[in-house]
Each structure stands twice: as structure tokens, then as C-alpha cells.
N, C-alpha and C positions, 0 to 999 in steps of 0.2 A: 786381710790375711787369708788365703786359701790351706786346702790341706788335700792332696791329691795320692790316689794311690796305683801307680805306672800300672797298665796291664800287663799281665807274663805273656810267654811263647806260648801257643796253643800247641806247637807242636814238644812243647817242654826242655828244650835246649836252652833257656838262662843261664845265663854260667854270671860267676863271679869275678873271672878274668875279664869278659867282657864289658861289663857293669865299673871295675876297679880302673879301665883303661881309658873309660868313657869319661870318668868320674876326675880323674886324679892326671896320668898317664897323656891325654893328648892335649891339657894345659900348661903342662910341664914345660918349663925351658928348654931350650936348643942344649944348652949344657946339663942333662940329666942330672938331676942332686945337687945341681950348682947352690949353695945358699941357702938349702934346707937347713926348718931348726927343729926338732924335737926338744920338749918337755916333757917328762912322767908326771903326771897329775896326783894326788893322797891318794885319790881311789880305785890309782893301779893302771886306769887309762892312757893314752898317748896321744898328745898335742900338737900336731903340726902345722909349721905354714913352710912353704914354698916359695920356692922366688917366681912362679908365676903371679902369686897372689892367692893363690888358694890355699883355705884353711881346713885342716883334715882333722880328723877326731875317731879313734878308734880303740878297741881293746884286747889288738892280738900283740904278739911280740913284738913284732917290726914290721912295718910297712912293704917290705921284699915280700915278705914269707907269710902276707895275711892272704895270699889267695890259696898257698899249700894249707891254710891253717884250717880255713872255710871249708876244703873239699876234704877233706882227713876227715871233717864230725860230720859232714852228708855224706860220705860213705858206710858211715855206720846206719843208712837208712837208704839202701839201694832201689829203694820198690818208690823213693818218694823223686815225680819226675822231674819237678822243676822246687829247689830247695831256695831257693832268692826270692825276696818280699822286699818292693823299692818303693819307697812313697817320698813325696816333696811333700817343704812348707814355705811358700812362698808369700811375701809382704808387699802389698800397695806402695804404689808409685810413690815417693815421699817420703814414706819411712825409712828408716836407716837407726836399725838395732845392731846392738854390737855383737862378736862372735862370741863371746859368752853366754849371752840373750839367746843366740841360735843354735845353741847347741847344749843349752839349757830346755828350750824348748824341743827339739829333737829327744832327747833322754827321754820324756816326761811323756809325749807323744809313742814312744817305742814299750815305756813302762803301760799305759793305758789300753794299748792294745795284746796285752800278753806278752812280749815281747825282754822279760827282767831277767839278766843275765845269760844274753846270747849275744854272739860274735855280732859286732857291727861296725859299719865304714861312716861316717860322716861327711860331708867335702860342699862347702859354702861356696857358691859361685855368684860373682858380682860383675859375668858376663853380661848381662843384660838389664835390660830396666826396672824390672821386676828384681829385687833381690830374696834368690833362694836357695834353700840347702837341700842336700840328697841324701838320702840314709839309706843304707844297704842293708839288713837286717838277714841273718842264717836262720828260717823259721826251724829247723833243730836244736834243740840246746845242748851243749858242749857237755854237759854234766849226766843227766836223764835220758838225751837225746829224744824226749819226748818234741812230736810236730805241734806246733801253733797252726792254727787258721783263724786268722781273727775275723771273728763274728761281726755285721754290720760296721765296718771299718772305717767307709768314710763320713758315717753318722760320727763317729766318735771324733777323728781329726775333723769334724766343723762345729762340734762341741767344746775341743781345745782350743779352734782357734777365737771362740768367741769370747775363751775365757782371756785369754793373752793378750788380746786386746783391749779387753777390759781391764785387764791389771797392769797394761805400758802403755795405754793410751794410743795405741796404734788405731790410724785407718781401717772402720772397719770395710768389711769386701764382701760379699756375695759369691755365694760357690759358683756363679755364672764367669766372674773377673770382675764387674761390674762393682765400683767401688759405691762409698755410701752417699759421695756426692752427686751423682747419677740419680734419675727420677726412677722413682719405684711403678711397676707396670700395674700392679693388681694390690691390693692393702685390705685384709679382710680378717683382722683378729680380735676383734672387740665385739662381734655381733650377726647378726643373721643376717642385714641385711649390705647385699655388696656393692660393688660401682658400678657392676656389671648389671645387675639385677634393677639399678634403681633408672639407670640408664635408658634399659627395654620398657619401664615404667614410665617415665620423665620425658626424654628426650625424644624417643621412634615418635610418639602420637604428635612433635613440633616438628620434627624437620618431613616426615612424610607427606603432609599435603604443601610444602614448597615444595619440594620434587617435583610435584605430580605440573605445577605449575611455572615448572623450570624458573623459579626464581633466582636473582644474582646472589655472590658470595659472601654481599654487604646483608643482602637479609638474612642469610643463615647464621653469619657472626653475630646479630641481632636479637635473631630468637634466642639463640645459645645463651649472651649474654644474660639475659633477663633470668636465666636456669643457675647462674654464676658456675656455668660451664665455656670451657674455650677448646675450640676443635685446630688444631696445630700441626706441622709436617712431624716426621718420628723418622729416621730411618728411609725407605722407601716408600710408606705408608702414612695415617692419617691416624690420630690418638685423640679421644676426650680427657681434658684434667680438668682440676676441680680440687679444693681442698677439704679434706675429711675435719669428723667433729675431735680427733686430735691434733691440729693444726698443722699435719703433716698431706704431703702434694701426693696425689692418686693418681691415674693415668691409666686408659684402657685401648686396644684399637679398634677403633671406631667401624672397623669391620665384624670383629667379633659381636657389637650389639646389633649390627643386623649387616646382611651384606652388600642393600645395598648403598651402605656408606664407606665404601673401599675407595679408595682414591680415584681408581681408573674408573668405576660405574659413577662418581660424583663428577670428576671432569669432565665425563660423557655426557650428561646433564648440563652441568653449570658450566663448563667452558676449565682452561686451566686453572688451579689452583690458586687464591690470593688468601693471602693471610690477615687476619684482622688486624688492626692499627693499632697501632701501642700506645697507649695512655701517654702522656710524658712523667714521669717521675726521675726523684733522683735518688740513686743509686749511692747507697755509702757503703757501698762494702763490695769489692773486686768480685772479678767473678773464678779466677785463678782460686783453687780451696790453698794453697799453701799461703798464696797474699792474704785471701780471708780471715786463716785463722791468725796469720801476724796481727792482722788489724783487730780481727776480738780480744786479742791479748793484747795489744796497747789500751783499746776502751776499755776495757770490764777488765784488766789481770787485777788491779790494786784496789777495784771496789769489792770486788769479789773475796780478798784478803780481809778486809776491813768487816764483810758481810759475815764471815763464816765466825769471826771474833765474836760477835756479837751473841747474849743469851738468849735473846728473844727472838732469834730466827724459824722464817717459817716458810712454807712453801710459797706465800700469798706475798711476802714481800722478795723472793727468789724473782719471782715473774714479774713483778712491777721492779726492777729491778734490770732486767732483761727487755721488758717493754718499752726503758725509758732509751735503751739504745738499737730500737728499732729490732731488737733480737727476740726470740723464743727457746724455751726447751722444753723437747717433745723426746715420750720416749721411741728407741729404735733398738730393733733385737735388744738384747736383753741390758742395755744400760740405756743413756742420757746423750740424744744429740741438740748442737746448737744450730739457728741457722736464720736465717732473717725473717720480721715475722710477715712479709709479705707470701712465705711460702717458696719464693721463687729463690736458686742461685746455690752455692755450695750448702756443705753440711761438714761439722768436727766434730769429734768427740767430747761431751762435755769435760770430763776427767781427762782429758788433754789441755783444758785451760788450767785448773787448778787441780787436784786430787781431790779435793772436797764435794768436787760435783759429783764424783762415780756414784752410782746409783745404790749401791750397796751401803755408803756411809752415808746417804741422803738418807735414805728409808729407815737407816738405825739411828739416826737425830731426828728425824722428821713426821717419821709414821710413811705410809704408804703413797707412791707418787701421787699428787692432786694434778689435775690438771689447772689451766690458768681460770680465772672467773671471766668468758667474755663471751659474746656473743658467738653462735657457730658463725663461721669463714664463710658457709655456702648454702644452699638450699636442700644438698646433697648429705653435708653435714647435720640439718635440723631434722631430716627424714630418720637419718641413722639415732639420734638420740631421743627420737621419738617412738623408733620401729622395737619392739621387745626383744629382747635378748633371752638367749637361752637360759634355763636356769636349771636342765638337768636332764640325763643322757636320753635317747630315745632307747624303745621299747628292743633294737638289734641291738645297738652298745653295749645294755644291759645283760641283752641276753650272751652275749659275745664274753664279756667279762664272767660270767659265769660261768661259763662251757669253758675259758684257759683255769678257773677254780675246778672244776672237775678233773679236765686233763694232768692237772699238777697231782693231783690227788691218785693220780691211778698207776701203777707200775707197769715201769717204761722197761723195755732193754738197759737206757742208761741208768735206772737205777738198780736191773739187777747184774749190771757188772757193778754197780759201787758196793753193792752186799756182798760179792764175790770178793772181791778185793778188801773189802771190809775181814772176812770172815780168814782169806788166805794170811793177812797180817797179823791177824789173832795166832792163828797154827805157828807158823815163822817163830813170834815171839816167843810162844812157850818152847817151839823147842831147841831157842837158842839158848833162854836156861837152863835146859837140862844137859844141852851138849857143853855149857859152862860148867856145871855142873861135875860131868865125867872129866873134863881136864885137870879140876882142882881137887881131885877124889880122887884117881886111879893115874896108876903110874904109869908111863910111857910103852908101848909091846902092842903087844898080836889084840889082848882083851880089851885096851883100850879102843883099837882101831877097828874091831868086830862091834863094841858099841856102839862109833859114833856112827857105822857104814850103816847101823840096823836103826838109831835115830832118824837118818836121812830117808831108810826108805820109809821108815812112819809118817814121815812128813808129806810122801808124795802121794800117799796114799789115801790121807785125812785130806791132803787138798784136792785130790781129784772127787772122793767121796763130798765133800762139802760141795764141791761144783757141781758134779749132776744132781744133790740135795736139792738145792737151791734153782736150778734151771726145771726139774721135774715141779716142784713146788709154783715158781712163775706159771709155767704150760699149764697145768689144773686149772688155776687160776683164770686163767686167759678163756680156756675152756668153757667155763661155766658161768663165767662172769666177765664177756668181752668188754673191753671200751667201746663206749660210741661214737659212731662217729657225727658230725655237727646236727646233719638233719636228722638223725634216728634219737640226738641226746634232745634236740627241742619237740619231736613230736612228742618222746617222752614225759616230757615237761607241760604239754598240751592235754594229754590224758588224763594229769593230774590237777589240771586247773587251775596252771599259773596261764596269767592272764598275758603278760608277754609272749609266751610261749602261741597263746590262742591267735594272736593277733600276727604273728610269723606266720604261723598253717597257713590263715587266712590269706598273706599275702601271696605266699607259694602257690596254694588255690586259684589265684585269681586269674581269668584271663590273660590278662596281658603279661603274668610272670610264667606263662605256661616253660616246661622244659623243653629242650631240643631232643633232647632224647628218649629215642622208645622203652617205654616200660610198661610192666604188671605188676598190677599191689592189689591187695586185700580192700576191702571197703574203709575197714578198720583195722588200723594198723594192733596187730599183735605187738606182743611184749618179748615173745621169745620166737625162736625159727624152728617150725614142724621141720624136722627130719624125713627124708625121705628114706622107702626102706630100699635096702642093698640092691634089689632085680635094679631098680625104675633106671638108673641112670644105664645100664647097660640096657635095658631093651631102647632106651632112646636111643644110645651109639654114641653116649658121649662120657667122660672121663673128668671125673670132680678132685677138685684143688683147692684146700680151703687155706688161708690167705692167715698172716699172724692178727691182722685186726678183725678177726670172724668171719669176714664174709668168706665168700664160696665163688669160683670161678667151676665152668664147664666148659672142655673145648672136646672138639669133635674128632675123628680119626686121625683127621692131618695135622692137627696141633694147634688147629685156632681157635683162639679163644670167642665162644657167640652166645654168652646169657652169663651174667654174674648174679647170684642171690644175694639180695642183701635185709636185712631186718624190716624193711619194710614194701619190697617188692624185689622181683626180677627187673632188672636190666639189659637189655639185647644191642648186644653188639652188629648183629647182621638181622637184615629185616627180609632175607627170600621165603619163602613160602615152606619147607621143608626144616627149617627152622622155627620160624613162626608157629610153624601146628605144634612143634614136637615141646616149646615154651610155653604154650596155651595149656596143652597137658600137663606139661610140670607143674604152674601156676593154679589149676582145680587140683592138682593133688596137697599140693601143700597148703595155698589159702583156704579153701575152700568155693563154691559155686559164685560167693558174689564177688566180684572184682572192680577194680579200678583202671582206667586206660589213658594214659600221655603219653605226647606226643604230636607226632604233623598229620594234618590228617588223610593220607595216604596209611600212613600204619592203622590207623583206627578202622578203616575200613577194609586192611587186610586180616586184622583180628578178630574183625567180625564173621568173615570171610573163612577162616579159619577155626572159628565155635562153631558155625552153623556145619563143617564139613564132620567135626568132631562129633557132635550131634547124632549126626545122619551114620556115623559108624556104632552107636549106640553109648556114644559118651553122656557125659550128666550136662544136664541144663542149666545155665547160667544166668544167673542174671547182673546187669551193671547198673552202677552208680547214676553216670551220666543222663538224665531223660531222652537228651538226643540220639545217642547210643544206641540204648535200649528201647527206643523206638524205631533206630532203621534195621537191628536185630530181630524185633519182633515182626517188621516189613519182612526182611528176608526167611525168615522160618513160615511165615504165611504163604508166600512163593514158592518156595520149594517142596512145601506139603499139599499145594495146589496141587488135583489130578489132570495131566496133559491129555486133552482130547483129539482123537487125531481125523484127522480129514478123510473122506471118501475120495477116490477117484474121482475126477469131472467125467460126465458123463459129453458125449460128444453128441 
């Protein structure tokens, strides 16, 4: 089961006429309304099917008049350009849920992304192979008229559909199409170490010196074997499988671990492609997943019945059990698939053979999944259950997870509209009792209506007053006590001598993480920003802009913007020469003489280029962090305080 969500117009013309005609409209019968049935549903809804075949589900008055109904509540929101949000839920080849089922799922789908009590079209099509339905959703609501924009949206529809499948036993599917019977390309959720990874380890240092020795394709399937790896066509290309230490089939292509095992560079070698020999075995179970799972359900439906009766059931006799008919179950996304235990061939859901197998009522009879007691499948398997597993976040996760605790802690714009709005519904309510108040207390006339008009304006008054309270208040705030932002909140963190944080610098520090871009910082990052006094930005010619998250922007006469301050350096936008001097000076005035320099090193040597010129006008003397720096600084001040001796005349 997939969960997709249509893309809008970029140029913002979605309409709902279009959408309803696409939907409804051009499946219709040659005889319009021929045979149509409405039902009213308890919860006010409307029920239709069609004599095309198509099944409709909506909540306007009448199916005429639900495109007038649509644009009547998006007109009360004329700034908003494209007011239509379409998403599909479409089900794997095979299944065949009923319209209840799909429009059960629809609702619950439209509920999860915001979407509870506004206008929507529903319309099941069982045009194609795929059976899907369409939901037309009014992202304004009829009532508030308040907009929806549902946040990570199609996280969420492949969140529901994994649940839905798990609670009807549907096929499950990959957000790719790619159903659960299909071989999985990559499998890396148990552990550190991956297929890819064991691969580059494993495999490169065997098949590399065949290569070299243009050996045949019987040696290569050869060596492979011995690694209980098989190298096999895919597609247009060339894949390694192998089965993991969960009894499930892995797969990678075989170019990815080096390239050059791409199909065309090995046939350029070894001659065309031949496939390794097939074992003879026999085969009890189709290769068809719809025949498969008939035939799991004739074997195992009635032992399976008999097993779940039983008091003493346990995971260990699940799998001997499963074993004895050449089957396995392993888990897959987040429930229980069955599948044969060779590895190879389709895959079912196990709670599609019986309900008892869903993973959910296993783990609340059984304890926690076990896997089966048996030897790893492969060699690739014994590495994984040998290789160490993580067992707890690194020193960035950590730090990362700290810095969204901070941020949550710190006052946002959206939290001071919720105090705004907090504080306006306060005023509201009081002085809707007191305007109760004067109704049941004074009689109808001129005094009554001088009251309630001088009520009104107290209200507007106490809420505009409460607004700029509350905004003046946030601004101070902001003021004196910016947020940080990630790198200013960990070097913070570094000063103070958490050791995550020390280990971040470090990394940023390092060679190979240098940044692309040019900047100037302090040796030692301050805690707070020297201010600059009033003259400086004007004798430099440039016009400061300080930004809601603290920092400072500087742009020049024509409006561009070329140095941003930020808590713990200058950042330059533009690196010419008249720039560059006039940031060098910014940077001694505010850090002070010793600095810091990033960057490529073209800028490094314009900065240097740049102090020494500053210098020489009788600016202050610098010194830098860097050794190498501040030894081709000290080169160039020895050079230019050299006295130039000058030549005589040659004498002829």
C-alpha cells in the first residue's frame, strides 16, 4: 500500500472543478446520472456509486453544487493561491479491500494530517491494476477558515499505510511500488556493519586478482561461492546477494562496491556474462506470491489453529514449526513476514495467514520477537553477528539532541503569538461578562448603548495595549539574550567543558572540515558581541542591519550585502580588496589584535596582504593563531620594512 501526495500547480491555478471532473466527471456514463445511487451516511456524509462503477464519498450537499461549495469557503481566503491538497492511497497488485475499507482509510488518512472537518471528495477507481482512491481535500476549513499545510505529509501517509497493512493483512509495498515480494536492494537495521561495507572488506581483495588474470566466469562464481555470495543479472546490471543473520535475502550492485564490477567493465574482461549453475533442488512452493500464499495456507492454515490453542506456546516451537515445512518467519517493517527458508522466492504477510501471527499479539503472548536457533545462512551473516553494535548515540547526536532542548526552551515568534492570543482571549472573555452584564441590568435606550459602544472600545484598547506589552517584552528579550545559533550554542558548550562539545570544535578545526567560506574570528571566541561605536560603520561606507536571530549584516552604498557579524567572527560575502581592508579593520576593532583566519587559501593571503597594508597606515599589529599564517606575515612585514637600495647609473 502506497500513500502519495499529487503535486500542485506551481503556477497556482488547481481548481476543484478540474480535479472533480478528472475524478468523477470523465468516468461517468454516456447517459449522465444514469443509475446513480446516493445514501446519507449517520455522520451526515454522502455515499455514492455510479453507473460507471465509481464510488464517491463526500460531505457537501449534493454532488452538482460541491464545486460552488468548495470555492464559496476559498474565497474567504483570497491571498491563499492554490486552496486544493490531492493525495492517493493505492494497494498492491492482489489485494482487493472493500469500499468501506477505502474510505475508512481515506477519513483516518485526512484526520492524521490535519485535515478534521473540511470539505472533501473521495472517488475509488478500479481503472487499473493498482486499486486506488483520490481524496480531494479544501485545505481551509468551512467553519474557522483557518489554512492547513500538513507538515512532513508523506512521512505520515507511509506511517498509515504500514499501519493498515498490518491491521488487514494487506501486501505490504515500498514507497518505491516495489512490493514485499521483490528482493530488497540494501538491509542495514540491526547493526553497524552493512553488505556494502562487508563487501569492500570480503569480496574486492577475491575477485581483484582474477581480474587482473582475466580468469573465466566459472572461477568467479567459484570464489563467490566459497564467501556464500552469488553475483546474478538485476535489471540492466550486476547485484551481490547473500543472506543476512536475520534470515532475510540482501542484495547490492555489484558496481556500487567497486566499479570495476559493473557489468560492461567485467564483460570487457571476462567475455559476456554467464550465470552460475543452479543447484537442482526442489521447489515446493510457486513462485507466483498469490499461489504461494494459497499453498502456505493449505500447509500450515490448520496447524497454525491448533498451535495458537496451545498453553505452552513459544517462539522456539513457532520456528520448528515453520521449519518443518521448509518456511521461515522473519521480521519485515514493522510486523512478521513468511517466506521459504531457502531465502529465495515470494514473501506474505504473516497475519495474513492467521491473525495470530501479527506481530503485535505475538510479542503480547510471547515476549519480544526471537529469532530462530540456527546457524547464520552465510558468512556475511556470521561477520554481522560478530561485528559490535551500536549501543549509544555519538558525541553529534548527542549534541544535536541538546541544541532542539535548548531551542524548544527559548521564545520563538510562534510562541509569542500563542501569549498574544492567549492574553487577547483573556480580555474577550471578561468583557463579554460585563457586556452580559449591562444587558441584564439596564434597560434598553441611548445609556445602554453608550455602554456597551465604550465596553467595545475598552477592549480594543487593552488588546492593542497587551500586544505591544508583550512584543516590546519578546524584543528586550531577544536583545540581551539572543538565541544561538548551532555553532555559537556548541562552542558555547566547549568553553564550558563539555566534552562533546570539545570534541565538535575539534572536528570543525580540523583540516579536512575546513569551511568554504571566508571569515574572521577572535582566537577565542567571546561570549558576547563588542559593539561597535556609531562613527566606524559610517567612515567605512557601509550601513548595519541587525537580523531577529542577533546577528548583524553590513551592506555597502548600493545595497549589497559583504560582511555579516556573527558571535563568533565576521563572515564576507565578497573577497575584492577594498572590502577585505575595510573587514580587517572592523575585525581589530571588535576582536581585538589576535585573530583567526578560514578559508581557501587565496583569501588567507589576501588578509595578509591586507594587515600588512593596514600596518603600514599606522594601524595596530596583529597577530594570528595559525603558525603558518603568522609566519608568512612575519615574512612579509620583514620585506616591506627592508630599506630599498637603489642602483647607480652604469658607468659606460
Amino acid at each position: 500500500m502506497i500513500g502519495k501526495v499529487c503535486d500542485s500547480r506551481r503556477d497556482g491555478k488547481s481548481s476543484f472543478r478540474t480535479l472533480k471532473e478528472y475524478l468523477v466527471d470523465q468516468l461517468r456514463a454516456d447517459d449522465w446520472g444514469a443509475g446513480d445511487q446516493e445514501e446519507l451516511n449517520p455522520d451526515g456524509t454522502v455515499l455514492a456509486h455510479l453507473a460507471s462503477g465509481v464510488s464517491l464519498e463526500h460531505n457537501g450537499f449534493d454532488l452538482e453544487t460541491l464545486v460552488q461549495e468548495f470555492e464559496s469557503v476559498a474565497a474567504m481566503k483570497p491571498r491563499i493561491e492554490d486552496p486544493v491538497y490531492h493525495f492517493v492511497l493505492s494497494w498492491a497488485e492482489g489485494d482487493d479491500p472493500t469500499d468501506e475499507q477505502m474510505f475508512t482509510g481515506a477519513r483516518e488518512a485526512m484526520m492524521r494530517l490535519g485535515f478534521d472537518g473540511h470539505q472533501y471528495l473521495s472517488a475509488i477507481h478500479r481503472d487499473t491494476d493498482s486499486l486506488h482512491i483520490h481524496v480531494a481535500v479544501n485545505r481551509i476549513h468551512p467553519d474557522t477558515f483557518k489554512v492547513v499545510n500538513p507538515y512532513r505529509d508523506h512521512y505520515t501517509l507511509r506511517r498509515l499505510a504500514n499501519e493498515l497493512e498490518e491491521r488487514h493483512g494487506w501486501t505490504p509495498t515500498r514507497p518505491s511500488g516495489r512490493s514485499a515480494a521483490q528482493p530488497a536492494q540494501q538491509a542495514d537495521a540491526h547493526g553497524d556493519l552493512t553488505f556494502e561495507q562487508w563487501c569492500k572488506a570480503k569480496v574486492v581483495p577475491v575477485l581483484k586478482p582474477l581480474l587482473e588474470k582475466s580468469a573465466a566466469w566459472a572461477e568467479v562464481h567459484h570464489a563467490l561461492d566459497a564467501l556464500d555470495v552469488e553475483l546474478a543479472e538485476h535489471g540492466q546490471g550486476l547485484v551481490f546477494r547473500t543472506v543476512s543473520d536475520t534470515g532475510t535475502a540482501v542484495a547490492i550492485k555489484a558496481s556500487t562496491v567497486h566499479e570495476r564490477f559493473s557489468k560492461t567493465r567485467l564483460e570487457r574482461v571476462l567475455g559476456a556474462f554467464e550465470a552460475a549453475p543452479e543447484e537442482p533442488r526442489d521447489r515446493h512452493y510457486p513462485e507466483d506470491p498469490q499461489a504461494f500464499a494459497a499453498a502456505v495456507k493449505d500447509a500450515l492454515g490448520e496447524r497454525i489453529t491448533r498451535w495458537s490453542g496451545r498453553e505452552r506456546s513459544d517462539w522456539t516451537s513457532l520456528h520448528r514449526l515453520m521449519d518443518e515445512h521448509g518456511l521461515q518467519l522473519t521480521p519485515y517493517g514493522q510486523g512478521l513476514a513468511i517466506s521459504p527458508a531457502n531465502g529465495e522466492g515470494p514473501q506474505m504477510a504473516a497475519s495474513k495467514l492467521h491473525r495470530v501471527l501479527a506481530k503485535s499479539q505475538l510479542e503480547a503472548r510471547l515476549g519480544p520477537y526471537e529469532p530462530p536457533e540456527k546457524a547464520p545462512g552465510s558468512a556475511y551473516a556470521s561477520d554481522r553477528q560478530d561485528a559490535p553494535r551500536r549501543t549509544a548515540l555519538d558525541a553529534t547526536e548527542r549534541l544535536q539532541r541538546r541544541y532542539r532542548a535548548y531551542r524548544a526552551e527559548r521564545p520563538t515568534y510562534r510562541s509569542l503569538r500563542r501569549d498574544i492570543g492567549r492574553s487577547i482571549r483573556a480580555i474577550r472573555t471578561e468583557v463579554r461578562k460585563e457586556r452580559q452584564e449591562v444587558y441584564e441590568q439596564m434597560p434598553p435606550g441611548m445609556v445602554r448603548a453608550a455602554y456597551i459602544e465604550e465596553l467595545n472600545w475598552q477592549q480594543a484598547r487593552r488588546i492593542q495595549g497587551e500586544r505591544l506589552r508583550l512584543l516590546r517584552q519578546f524584543n528586550a528579550q531577544q536583545e540581551t539574550d539572543a538565541t544561538l545559533e548551532w555553532r555559537e550554542w556548541v562552542e558555547e558548550q566547549a568553553k564550558r567543558g563539555d566534552s562533546d562539545a570539545i570534541e565538535q570544535v575539534a572536528t570543525w578545526h580540523d583540516p579536512r572540515h575546513r569551511p568554504r567560506n571566508a571569515s574572521v574570528a577572535p582566537a577565542v571566541a567571546t561570549v558576547g558581541v563588542i559593539e561597535l561605536a556609531p562613527g566606524a560603520e559610517v567612515l567605512l561606507g557601509w550601513e548595519r542591519r541587525r537580523r531577529r536571530n542577533g546577528l548583524t549584516d553590513f551592506y555597502d552604498s548600493h545595497g549589497d550585502r559583504v560582511v555579516t557579524q556573527q558571535r563568533n567572527g565576521l563572515k564576507l560575502h565578497r573577497t575584492d580588496d577594498t572590502t577585505l581592508t575595510a573587514a580587517m579593520q572592523l575585525a581589530i576593532d571588535t576582536y581585538g589584535p589576535e585573530l583567526r583566519l578560514t578559508g581557501s587559501d587565496s583569501f588567507k593571503r589576501q588578509a595578509i596582504e591586507a594587515l600588512i597594508k593596514l600596518e603600514a597606515q599606522g594601524g595596530r599589529r596583529v597577530r594570528l593563531t595559525d603558525p603558518e599564517l603568522q609566519q608568512r606575515l612575519d615574512e612579509l612585514r620583514a620585506e616591506s620594512s627592508a630599506p630599498t637600495t637603489r642602483r647607480s647609473p652604469r658607468m659606460r
